[in-house]
N, C-alpha and C positions, 0 to 999 in steps of 0.2 A: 461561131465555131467554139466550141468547148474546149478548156485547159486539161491539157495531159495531167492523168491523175498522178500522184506520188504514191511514193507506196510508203503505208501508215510510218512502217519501220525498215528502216534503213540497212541496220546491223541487227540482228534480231538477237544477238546475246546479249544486248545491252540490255533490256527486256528482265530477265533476272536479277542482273546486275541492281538496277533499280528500284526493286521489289525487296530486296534484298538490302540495300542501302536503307530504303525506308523502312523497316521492318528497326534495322538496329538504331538506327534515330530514335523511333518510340521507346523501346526499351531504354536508352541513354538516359533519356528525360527521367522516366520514374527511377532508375535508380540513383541518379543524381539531386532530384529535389528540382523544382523549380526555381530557381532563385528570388529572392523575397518574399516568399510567402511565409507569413507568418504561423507556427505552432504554438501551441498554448501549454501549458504546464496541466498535467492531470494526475491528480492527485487521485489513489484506489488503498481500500483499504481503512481501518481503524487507527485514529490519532490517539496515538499512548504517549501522555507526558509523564515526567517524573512524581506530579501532584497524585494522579491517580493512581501509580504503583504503590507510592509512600503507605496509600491507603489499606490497602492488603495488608492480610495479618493471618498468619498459621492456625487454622482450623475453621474458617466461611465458611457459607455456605455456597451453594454454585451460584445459588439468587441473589445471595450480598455478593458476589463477585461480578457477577453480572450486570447488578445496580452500580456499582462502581465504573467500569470497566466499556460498559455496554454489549452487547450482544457479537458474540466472535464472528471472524469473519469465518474461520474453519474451524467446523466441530467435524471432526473425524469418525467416519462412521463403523470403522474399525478399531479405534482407541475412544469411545468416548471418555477417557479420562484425560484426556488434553484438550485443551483449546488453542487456538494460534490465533493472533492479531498482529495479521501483517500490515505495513505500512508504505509506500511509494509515491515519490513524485516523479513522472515522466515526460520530457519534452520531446515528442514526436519518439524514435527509439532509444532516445540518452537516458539512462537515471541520474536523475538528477541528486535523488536522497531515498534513501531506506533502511527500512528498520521492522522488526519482530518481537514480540511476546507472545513466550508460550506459558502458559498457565494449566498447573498439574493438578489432578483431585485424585484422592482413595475414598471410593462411597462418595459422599459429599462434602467435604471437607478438604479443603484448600489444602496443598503439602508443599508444592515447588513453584516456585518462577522462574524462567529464564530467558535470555536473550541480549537485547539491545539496554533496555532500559528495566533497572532490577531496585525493589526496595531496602532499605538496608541490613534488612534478617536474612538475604537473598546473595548479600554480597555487592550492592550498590551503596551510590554515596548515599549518606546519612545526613537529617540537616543540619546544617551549618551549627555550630554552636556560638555564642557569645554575639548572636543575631537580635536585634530588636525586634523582629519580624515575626522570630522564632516562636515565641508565646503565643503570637496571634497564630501561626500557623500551625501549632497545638490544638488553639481552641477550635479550629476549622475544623483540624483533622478529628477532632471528639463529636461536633455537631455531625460530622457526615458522616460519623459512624453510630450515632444513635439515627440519624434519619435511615441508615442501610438497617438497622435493627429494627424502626417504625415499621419503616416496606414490608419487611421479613413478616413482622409479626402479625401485619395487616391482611398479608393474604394467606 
């Protein structure tokens, strides 16, 4: 003799209910993060330190700016005479650090800097004075600016 069947569902609104429960379950999870998972720091964009702004100097060329600086992250194709070098560190959607330089030309020739970090004809710090360092970091800035002059002349 066969067992009386049941019938699948009982209350058949619960049916929804369920569907529906589990529906905003998944959504919970991704908007909450799973807990413990680890995110990593990601870093986008061009690393502008104070060394290489210092470098700049009223009247480059966009190629000695370039050698200097490296290649922007935005050259505007409506202004080519700006460049921007943005910079970010991101932990999943948090910033963690940011920063910008925009660097201005008329023709070819360097006129403005501005932003986060500025050399001292620009309106930033200047170096240190009464620095031991300071001479050395003369002679750097002279060597890399006759190698930005080599580049130049090379091509």
């Amino acid at each position: 003799m066969m067992p009386p069947q049941l019938e699948k569902w009982k209350f058949p609104s619960v049916r929804p209910l369920l569907i529906a429960l589990f529906i905003a379950s998944l959504t919970a999870c991704g908007a909450m993060g799973f807990p413990g998972v680890y995110r990593i720091n990601v870093e986008q964009g061009n690393i502008v330190d104070q060394e290489m702004v210092d470098q700049l100097k009223l009247g480059m060329s966009r190629r000695q700016v370039r050698f200097i600086m490296g290649t922007p992250l935005v050259e505007d194709t409506f202004n080519s005479n700006r460049w921007d070098y943005p910079y970010s560190v991101r932990n999943g959607g948090q910033i963690l650090r940011a920063s910008s330089v925009s660097v201005f030309f008329e023709g070819d020739s360097l006129v403005n800097v501005t932003g986060d970090v500025l050399p001292e004809w620009a309106g930033g710090p200047g170096p240190e004075k009464g620095d031991a360092s300071d001479s050395e970091g003369e002679a750097s800035a002279e060597q890399s600016n006759e190698d930005v002059e080599a580049a130049d002349n090379d091509s």
